[in-house]
VEXDREN-2710 file (C-alpha; in Angstrom, 1 decimal):
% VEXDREN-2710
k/r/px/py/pz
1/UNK/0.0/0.0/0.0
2/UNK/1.0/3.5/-1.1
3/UNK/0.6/6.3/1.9
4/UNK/0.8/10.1/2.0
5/UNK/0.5/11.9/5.1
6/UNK/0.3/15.2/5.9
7/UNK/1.9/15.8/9.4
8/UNK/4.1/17.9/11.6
9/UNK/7.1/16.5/11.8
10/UNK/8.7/13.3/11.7
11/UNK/12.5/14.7/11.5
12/UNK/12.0/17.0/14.6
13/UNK/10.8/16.9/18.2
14/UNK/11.4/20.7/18.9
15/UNK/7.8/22.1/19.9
16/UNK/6.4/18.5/18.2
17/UNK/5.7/16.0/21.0
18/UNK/4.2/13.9/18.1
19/UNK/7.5/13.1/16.6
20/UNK/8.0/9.8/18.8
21/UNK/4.6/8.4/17.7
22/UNK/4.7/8.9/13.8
23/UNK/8.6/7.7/13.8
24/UNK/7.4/4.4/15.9
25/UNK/3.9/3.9/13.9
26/UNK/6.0/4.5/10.0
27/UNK/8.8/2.7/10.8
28/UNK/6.7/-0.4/11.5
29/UNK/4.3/0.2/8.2
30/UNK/7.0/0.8/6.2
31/UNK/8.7/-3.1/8.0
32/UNK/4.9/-4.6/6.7
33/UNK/6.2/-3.0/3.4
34/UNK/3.8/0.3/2.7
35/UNK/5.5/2.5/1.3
36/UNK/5.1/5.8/3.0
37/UNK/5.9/9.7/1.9
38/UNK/5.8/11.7/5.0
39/UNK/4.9/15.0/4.4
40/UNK/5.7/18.2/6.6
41/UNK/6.0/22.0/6.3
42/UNK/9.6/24.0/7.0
43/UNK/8.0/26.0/10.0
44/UNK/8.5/26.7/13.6
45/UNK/12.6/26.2/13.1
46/UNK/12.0/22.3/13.4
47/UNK/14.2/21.8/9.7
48/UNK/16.3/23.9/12.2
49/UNK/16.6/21.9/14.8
50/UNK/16.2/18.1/12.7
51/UNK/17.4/15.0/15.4
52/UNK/19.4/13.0/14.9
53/UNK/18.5/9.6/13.1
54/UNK/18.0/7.5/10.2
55/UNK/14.3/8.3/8.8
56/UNK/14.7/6.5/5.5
57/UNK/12.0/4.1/6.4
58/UNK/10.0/7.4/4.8
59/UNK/10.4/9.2/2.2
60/UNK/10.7/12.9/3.4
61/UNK/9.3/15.9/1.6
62/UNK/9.5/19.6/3.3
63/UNK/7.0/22.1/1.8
64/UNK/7.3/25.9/2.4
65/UNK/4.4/27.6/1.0
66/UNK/1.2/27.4/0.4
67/UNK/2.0/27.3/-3.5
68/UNK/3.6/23.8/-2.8
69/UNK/0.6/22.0/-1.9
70/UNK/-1.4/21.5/-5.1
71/UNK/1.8/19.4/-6.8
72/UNK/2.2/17.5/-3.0
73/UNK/-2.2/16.7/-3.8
74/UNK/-1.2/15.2/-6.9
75/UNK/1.4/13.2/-6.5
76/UNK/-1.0/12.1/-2.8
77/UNK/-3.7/11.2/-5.1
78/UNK/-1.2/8.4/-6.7
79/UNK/-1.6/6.8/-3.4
80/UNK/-4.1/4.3/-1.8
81/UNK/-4.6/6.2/1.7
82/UNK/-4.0/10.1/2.1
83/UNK/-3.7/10.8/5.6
84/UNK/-4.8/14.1/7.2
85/UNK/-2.7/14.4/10.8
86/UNK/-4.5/17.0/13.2
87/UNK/-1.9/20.2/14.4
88/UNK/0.4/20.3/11.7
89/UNK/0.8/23.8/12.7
90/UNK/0.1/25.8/8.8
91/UNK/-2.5/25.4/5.9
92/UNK/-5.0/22.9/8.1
93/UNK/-8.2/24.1/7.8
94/UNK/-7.2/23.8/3.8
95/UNK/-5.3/20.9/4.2
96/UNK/-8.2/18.7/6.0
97/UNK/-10.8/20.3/3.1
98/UNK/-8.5/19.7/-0.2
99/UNK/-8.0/15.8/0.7
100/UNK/-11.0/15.1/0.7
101/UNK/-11.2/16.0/-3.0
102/UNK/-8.9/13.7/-4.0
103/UNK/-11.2/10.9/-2.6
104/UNK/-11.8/8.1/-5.5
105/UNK/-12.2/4.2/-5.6
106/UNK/-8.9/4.1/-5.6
107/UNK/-7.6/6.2/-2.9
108/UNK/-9.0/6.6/0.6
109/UNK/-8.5/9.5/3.2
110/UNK/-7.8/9.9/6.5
111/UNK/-7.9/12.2/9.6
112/UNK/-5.8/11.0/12.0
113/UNK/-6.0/13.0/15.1
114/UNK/-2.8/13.5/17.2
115/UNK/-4.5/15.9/20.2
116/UNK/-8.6/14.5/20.1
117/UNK/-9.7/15.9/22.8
118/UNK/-8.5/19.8/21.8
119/UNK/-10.5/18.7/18.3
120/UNK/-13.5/17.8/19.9
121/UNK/-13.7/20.5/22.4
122/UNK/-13.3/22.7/19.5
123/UNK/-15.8/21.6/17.0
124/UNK/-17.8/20.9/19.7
125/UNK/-17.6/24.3/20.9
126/UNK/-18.1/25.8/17.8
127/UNK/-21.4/24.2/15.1
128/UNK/-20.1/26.2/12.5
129/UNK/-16.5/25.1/12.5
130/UNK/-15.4/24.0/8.8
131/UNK/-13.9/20.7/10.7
132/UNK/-16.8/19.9/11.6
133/UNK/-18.6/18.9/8.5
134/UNK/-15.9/17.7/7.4
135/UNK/-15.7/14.4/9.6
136/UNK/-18.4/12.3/7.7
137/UNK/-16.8/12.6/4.6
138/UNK/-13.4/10.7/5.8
139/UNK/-13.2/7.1/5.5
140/UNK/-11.4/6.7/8.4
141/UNK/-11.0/8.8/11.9
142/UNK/-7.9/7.6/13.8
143/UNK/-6.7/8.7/17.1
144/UNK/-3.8/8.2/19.6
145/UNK/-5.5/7.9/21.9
146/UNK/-8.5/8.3/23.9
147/UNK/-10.6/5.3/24.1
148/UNK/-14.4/5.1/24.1
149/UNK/-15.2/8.4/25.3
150/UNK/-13.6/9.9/22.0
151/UNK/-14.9/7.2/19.8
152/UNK/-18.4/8.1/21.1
153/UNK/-17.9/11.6/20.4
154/UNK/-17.0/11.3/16.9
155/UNK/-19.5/8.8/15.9
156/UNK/-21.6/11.2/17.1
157/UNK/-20.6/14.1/15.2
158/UNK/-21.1/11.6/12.0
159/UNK/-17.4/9.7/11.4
160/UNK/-17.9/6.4/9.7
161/UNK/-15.7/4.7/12.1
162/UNK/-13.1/6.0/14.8
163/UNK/-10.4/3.5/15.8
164/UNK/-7.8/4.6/18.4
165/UNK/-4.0/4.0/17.8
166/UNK/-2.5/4.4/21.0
167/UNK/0.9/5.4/21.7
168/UNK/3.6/2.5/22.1
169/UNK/7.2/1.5/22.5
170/UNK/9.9/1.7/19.9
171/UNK/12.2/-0.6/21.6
172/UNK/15.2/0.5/19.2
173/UNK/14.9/3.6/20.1
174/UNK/14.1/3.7/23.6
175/UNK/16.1/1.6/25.7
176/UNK/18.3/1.1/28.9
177/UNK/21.8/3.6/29.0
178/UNK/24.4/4.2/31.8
179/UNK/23.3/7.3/33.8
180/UNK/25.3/10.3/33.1
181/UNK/26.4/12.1/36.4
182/UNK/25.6/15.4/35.3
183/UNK/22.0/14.6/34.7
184/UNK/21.7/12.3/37.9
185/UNK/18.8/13.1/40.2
186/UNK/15.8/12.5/42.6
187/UNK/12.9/13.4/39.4
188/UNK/12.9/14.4/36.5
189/UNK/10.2/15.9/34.6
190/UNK/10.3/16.4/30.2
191/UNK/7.6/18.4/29.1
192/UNK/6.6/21.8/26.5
193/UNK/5.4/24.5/28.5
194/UNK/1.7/25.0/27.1
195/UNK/-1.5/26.4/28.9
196/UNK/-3.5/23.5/29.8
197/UNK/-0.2/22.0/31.6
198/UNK/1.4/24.3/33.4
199/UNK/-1.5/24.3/36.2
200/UNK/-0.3/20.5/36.2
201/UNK/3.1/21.0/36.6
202/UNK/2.6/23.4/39.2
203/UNK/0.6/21.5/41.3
204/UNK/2.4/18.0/40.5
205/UNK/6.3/18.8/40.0
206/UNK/6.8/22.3/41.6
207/UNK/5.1/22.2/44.0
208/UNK/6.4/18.6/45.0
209/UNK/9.8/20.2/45.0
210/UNK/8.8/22.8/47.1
211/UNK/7.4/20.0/49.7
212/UNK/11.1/18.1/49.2
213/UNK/13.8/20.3/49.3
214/UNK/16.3/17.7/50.5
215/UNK/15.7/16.2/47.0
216/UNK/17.0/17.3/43.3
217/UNK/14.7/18.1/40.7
218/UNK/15.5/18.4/36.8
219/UNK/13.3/20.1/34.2
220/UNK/13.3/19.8/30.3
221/UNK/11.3/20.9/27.6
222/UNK/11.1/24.0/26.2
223/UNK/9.2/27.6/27.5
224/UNK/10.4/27.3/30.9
225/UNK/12.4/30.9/30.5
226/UNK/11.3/33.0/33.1
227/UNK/9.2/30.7/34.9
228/UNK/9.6/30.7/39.3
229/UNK/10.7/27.9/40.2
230/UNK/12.1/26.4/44.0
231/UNK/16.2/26.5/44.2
232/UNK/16.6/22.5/44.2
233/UNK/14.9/22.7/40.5
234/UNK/17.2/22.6/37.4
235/UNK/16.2/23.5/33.7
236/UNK/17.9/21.7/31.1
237/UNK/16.0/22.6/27.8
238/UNK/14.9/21.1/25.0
239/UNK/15.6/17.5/25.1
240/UNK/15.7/16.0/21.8
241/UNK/15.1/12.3/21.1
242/UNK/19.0/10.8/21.0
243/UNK/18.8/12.7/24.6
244/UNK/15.6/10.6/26.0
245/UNK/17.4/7.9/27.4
246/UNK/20.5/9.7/28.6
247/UNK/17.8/11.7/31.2
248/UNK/15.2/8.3/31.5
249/UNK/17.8/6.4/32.9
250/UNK/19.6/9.1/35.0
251/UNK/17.1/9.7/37.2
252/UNK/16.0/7.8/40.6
253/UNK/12.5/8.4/38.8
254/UNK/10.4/9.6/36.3
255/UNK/6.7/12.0/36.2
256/UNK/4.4/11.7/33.5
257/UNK/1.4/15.0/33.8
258/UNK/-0.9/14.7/31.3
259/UNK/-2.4/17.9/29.9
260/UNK/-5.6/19.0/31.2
261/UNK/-7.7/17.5/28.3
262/UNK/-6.0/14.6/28.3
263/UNK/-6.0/13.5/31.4
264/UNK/-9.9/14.7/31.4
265/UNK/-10.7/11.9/28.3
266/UNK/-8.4/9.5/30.0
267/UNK/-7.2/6.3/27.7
268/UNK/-4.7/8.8/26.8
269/UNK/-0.7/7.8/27.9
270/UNK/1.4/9.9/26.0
271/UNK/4.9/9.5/24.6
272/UNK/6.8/10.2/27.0
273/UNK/5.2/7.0/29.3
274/UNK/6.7/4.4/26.8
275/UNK/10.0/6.7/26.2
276/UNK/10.6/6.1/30.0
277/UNK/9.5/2.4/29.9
278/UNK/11.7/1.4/27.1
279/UNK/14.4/3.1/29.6
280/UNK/13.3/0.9/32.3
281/UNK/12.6/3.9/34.2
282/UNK/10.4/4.0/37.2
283/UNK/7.6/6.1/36.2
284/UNK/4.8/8.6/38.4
285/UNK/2.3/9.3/36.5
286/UNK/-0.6/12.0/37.3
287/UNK/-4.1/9.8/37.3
288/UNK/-6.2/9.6/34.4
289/UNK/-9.1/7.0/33.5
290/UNK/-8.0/3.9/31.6
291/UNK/-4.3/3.7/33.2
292/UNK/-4.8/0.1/34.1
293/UNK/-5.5/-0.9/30.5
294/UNK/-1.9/0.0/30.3
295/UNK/-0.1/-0.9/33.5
296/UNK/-0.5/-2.3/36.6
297/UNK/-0.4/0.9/39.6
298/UNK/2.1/-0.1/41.9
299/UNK/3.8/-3.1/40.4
300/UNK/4.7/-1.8/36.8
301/UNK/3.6/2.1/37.6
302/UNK/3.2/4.6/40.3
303/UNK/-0.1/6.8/40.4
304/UNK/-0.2/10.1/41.9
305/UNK/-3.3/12.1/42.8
306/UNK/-1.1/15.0/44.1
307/UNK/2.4/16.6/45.0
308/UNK/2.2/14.6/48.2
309/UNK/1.7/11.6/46.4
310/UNK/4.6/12.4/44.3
311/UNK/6.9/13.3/47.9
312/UNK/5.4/10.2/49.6
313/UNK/7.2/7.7/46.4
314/UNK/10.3/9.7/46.3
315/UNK/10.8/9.0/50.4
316/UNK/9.3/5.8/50.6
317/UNK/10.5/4.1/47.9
318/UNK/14.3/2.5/47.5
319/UNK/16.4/3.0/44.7
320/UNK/16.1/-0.6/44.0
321/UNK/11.9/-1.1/44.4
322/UNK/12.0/2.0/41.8
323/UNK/14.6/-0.3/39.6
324/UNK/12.2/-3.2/39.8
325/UNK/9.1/-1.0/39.4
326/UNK/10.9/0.3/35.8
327/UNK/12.1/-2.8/34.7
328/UNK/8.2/-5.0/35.4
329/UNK/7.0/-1.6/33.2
330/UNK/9.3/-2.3/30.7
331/UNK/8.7/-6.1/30.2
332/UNK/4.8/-5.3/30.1
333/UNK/5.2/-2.7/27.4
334/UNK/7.6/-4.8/25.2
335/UNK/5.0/-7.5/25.7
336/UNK/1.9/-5.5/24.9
337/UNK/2.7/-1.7/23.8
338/UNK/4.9/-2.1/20.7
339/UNK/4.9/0.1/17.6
340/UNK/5.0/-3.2/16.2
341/UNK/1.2/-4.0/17.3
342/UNK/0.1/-0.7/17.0
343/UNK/1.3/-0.8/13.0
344/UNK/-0.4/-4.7/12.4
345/UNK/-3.5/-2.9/14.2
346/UNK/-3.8/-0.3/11.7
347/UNK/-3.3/-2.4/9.0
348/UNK/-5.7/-4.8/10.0
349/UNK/-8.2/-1.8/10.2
350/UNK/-7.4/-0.5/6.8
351/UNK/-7.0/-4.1/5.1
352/UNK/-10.3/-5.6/6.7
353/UNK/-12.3/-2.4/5.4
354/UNK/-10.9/-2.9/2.0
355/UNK/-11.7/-6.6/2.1
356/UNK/-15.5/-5.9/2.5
357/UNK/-15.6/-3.0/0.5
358/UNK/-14.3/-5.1/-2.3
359/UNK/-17.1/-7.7/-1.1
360/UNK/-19.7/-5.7/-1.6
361/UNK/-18.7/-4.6/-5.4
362/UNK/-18.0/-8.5/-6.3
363/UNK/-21.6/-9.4/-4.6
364/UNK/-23.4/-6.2/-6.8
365/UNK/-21.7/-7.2/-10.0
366/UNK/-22.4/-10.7/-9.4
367/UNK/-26.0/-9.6/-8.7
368/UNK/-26.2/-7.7/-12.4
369/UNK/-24.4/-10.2/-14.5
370/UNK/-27.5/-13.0/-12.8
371/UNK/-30.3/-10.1/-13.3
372/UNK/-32.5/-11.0/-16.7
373/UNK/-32.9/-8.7/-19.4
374/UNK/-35.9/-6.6/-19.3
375/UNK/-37.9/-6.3/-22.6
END
């Protein structure tokens, strides 16, 4: 199968916490042999900032203008799926609208939402929102995540079908490293600074810091400039994917806080919960509906409700429970949370409905070829 998808970026990380997920879900289409053409604008100083890595399992087209998208249309209409990734940042209001008319027997289309629950709330929000009315028309919704309560939601709003892809574990990528002694210490925290999770990071991460000052905090992710924080808190920065595992496996533990929304929908673990379980790192994660689908609380996970949640694990817990805590999470995930799975899931999906579609034609043109002549 042919593929073209519009997305952010799958050469960056920088401001593009998607990266992870369409690098681990490609990679794994492209092993089933699709052939994929990833494509992705030159904005936001991600071509810039590119990681490091060998992304030839795609091949890699950066646009720059709007006058570059009607060639990129024609050359996605070749293909047998187009797909449509939500928050690729430039043109996608015309983006999701123009796929659609490149629709044909031959080529299906697909939204594939990377951030759901900020869709939903918007459309939702707003009747008259050109997304909107666009969601029957696709012939496949996808999501990373989300579970039933976003499946519900866009059935509702019309989508033929909505099958969530969840985020998983590229094991080659993400794995166990020495600890580096500069990044050693009690927490550590990777995450953008955006409005619907800095409340969360206050309350989870700062504030927990505040309560522990005889332990050492580290930061990452970009936007932090500026930002108050207690003395035993360091900032380190973007950290890019070759840098994942260097921080993963250099701290005593690692917190996962889900942004508002997403922890709101639940059935929504993010990337940076199987970055730190490849690593073998023993994870706190803020509470959200669904985490046991995932992991077991307290054997392959820690669960915290609040900052004193967070404190309570950091004092109670020995360096080596925390060791055995990452490495159950680990097993579990290369058991069950693959790329791998979530790539044969997808193709299953898109195979299946292919299958029947192709069904139905052979049973309708069986039915006119037996109908008798009418006089």
């Amino acid at each position: 199968m042919k593929v073209f998808v519009f997305g952010s970026s799958i050469v960056s990380s920088y401001w593009n916490g998607a990266a992870t997920y369409y690098r681990g879900i490609y990679k794994q289409l492209h092993a089933l042999g699709h052939q994929v053409t990833f494509a992705e604008p030159d904005a936001y100083g991600r071509q810039q900032k590119r990681d490091a890595g060998d992304f030839s399992y795609v091949n890699s087209i950066v646009y720059k203008a709007e006058e570059d998208l009607p060639a990129l249309l024609q050359s996605a209409c070749a293909c047998d799926l187009i797909i449509k990734h939500s928050g690729v940042g430039v043109f996608d209001a015309l983006l999701e609208s123009q796929v659609l008319e490149y629709r044909s027997e031959k080529t299906k289309v697909a939204f594939w939402d990377v951030d759901a629950p900020a869709t939903l709330e918007r459309v939702e929000r707003n009747p008259q929102d050109q997304f909107r009315r666009l969601i029957p028309e696709y012939d496949f919704i996808f999501t990373y995540g989300g579970g039933p309560p976003v499946v519900e939601h866009y059935r509702a709003l019309g989508a033929a079908n909505c099958h969530p892809i969840y985020n998983g574990l590229d094991s080659e990528t993400h794995h166990p490293v020495p600890a580096e002694p500069a990044l050693q210490c009690d927490l550590v925290f990777v995450g953008h600074r955006l409005p619907d999770r800095e409340r969360r990071v206050q309350e989870f991460f700062l504030r927990a810091a505040e309560l522990a000052p005889e332990f050492q905090f580290v930061l990452g992710g970009e936007g932090w400039a500026g930002k108050a924080m207690p003395k035993n808190v360091r900032w380190i920065g973007h950290v890019g994917t070759d840098d994942h595992n260097r921080v993963n496996c250099s701290a005593r533990m690692v917190l996962n806080i889900n942004r508002d929304s997403m922890a709101g929908v639940g059935f929504s673990p993010p990337t940076r919960v199987f970055e730190a379980a490849g690593a073998g790192a023993c994870l706190i994660s803020d509470q959200w509906t669904g985490i046991k689908t995932f992991f077991k609380p307290g054997h392959e996970i820690l669960v915290a409700s609040n900052a004193e949640d967070v404190v309570r694990y950091l004092r109670d817990i020995s360096a080596g429970e925390a060791s055995q805590i990452g490495h159950n999470m680990r097993e579990r995930a290369l058991q069950e949370h693959t790329y791998q799975l979530r790539a044969k899931q997808f193709d299953e999906i898109v195979t299946n409905a292919w299958a029947s579609e192709n069904s139905k034609h052979l049973v309708v043109q069986s039915n006119m070829k037996e109908s008798p002549l009418v006089a």
